[in-house]
N, C-alpha and C positions, 0 to 999 in steps of 0.2 A: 489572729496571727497575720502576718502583714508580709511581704514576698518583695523587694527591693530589685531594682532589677534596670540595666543599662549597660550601651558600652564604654569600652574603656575610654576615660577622660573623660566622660559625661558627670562623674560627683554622685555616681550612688555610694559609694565608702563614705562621703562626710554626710548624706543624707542615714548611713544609715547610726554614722557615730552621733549626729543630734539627736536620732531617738535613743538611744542608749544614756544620754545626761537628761533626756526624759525619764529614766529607769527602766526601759525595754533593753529585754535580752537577747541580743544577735548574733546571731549566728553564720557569718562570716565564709563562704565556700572558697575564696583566696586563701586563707588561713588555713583549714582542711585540706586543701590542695597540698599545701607545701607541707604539711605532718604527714600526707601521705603519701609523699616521694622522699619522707626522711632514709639515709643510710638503713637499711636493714628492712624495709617496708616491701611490700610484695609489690606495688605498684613499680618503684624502681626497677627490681627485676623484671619487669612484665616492660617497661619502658627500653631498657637496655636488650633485652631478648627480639623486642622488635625492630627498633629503630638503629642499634649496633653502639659499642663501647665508648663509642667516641661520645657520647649523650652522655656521659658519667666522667666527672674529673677523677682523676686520682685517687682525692679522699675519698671515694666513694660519696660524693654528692649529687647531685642532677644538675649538670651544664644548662643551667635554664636558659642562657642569653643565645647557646646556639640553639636547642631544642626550638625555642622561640622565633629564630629569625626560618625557622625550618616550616613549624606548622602555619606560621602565619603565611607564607609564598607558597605554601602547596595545601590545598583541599583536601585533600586524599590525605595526605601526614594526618593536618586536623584530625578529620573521620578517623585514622588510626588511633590517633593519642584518646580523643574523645570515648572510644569504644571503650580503653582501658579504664581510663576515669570515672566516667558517669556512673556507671552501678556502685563506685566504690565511695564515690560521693553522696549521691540519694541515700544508700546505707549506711553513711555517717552521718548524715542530717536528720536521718528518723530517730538514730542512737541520740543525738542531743538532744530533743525534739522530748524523747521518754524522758532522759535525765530529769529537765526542765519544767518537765508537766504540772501545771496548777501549780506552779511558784511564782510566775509574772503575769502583772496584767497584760503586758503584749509582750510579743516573741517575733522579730525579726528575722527573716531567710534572705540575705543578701548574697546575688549569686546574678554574676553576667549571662549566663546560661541558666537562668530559671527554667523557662519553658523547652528550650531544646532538651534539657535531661526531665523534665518532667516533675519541676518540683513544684511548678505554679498550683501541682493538684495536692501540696500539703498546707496550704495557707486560703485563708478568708478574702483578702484583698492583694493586690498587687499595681504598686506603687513602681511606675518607670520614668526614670531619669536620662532627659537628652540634653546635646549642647551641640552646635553649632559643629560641623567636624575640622574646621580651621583651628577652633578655637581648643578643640578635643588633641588635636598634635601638639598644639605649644602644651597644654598641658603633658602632655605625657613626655615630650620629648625633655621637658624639665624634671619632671621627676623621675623619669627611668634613668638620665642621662643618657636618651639613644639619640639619633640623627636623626633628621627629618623623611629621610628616605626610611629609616626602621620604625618609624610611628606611623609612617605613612600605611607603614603592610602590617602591619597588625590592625590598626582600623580598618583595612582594606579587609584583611582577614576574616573580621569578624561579619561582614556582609549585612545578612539581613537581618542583623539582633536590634536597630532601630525600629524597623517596620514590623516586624514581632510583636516588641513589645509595645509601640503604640497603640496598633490594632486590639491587642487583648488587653491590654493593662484595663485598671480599674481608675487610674488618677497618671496624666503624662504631667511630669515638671518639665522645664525646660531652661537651662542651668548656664546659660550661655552668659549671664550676667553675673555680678557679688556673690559671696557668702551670703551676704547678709539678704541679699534679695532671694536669696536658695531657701534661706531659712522662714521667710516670709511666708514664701509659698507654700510650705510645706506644712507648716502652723496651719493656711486655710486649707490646707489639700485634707491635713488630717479632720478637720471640722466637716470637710464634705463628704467624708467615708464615715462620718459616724464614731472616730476617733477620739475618745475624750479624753482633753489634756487640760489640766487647769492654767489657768490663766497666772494665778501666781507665780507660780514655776515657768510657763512660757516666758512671759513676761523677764523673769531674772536668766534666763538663759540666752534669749533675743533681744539683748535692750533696744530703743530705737539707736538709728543710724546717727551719729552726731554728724 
């Protein structure tokens, strides 16, 4: 089991969707997150109870774009939202974790906060992906559609999840360049954790670079 882990704009999601066309099954804590502030979920209410109505649109959804410009400029917000979340995510990551048992040869936990909530201690290895934090803004500020001033505080936000997870990981990628060089590395990163992947299938999935 293999533990995925980086912050935002660093490229652990496509790290961890290349192992998944390897046939490894991941398990996604973004994903989790967002089913469990769906409409009617306890965490919503437990979010709106603390933080105040204005964090819930209308439909009864989670205003994530402000929630988000909120915990990223205040620590303290963070710490609040996190208290809520993390038990509710650990305990959704065990639940898939049973589901899943002895059906894959490996099983993926990709998750920004591996080790702050504690989940590096449900996985064998753990596999952390960085990039450049220049290069971390234009990505995000492209795919979130936010301003550079709002990717700015969100990376800011997240403080010391590089130094975290460099220090403990078990394998640092470093993502600052291609896909295709992301994918490189990662093919040898998995050869040096003892990760066996055949070659046929790496091969048709990485072709070389033209």
């Amino acid at each position: 089991m293999v533990g995925i882990t980086g912050s935002i704009g660093s490229g652990k999601s496509l790290v961890s969707s290349e192992l998944a066309r390897l046939g490894a099954y991941v398990i996604d804590l973004d994903v989790i997150a967002r089913e469990l502030v769906e409409p009617g979920m306890p965490a919503l209410a437990e979010i709106r109870d603390e933080f105040g109505p204005e964090y819930v649109l209308e439909q009864g959804t989670l205003n994530r774009r402000v929630l988000g410009r909120l915990v990223f400029s205040d620590p303290e917000a963070l710490r609040r939202l996190n208290k809520i979340m993390f038990p509710k995510l650990v305990e959704a990551t065990k639940e898939r974790l049973d589901e899943v048992s002895g059906q894959y040869d490996l099983v993926v936990v990709g998750a920004a906060i591996l080790y702050q909530a504690g989940l590096d201690k449900l996985v064998d290895k753990v596999i952390a992906v960085t990039a450049e934090k220049d290069i971390r803004i234009a990505r995000i500020v492209k795919r979130d559609k936010l301003s550079y001033e709002e990717a700015l505080a969100r990376v800011r936000g997240q403080g010391e999840l590089d130094e975290v997870a460099g220090r403990s990981a078990d394998l640092v990628i470093d993502n600052s360049g291609t896909p295709q060089a992301l994918r490189r590395k990662l093919m040898d990163g998995l050869r040096l954790l003892g990760i066996d992947v055949s070659s046929r299938t790496a091969d048709s999935i990485f072709p070389d670079d033209e």
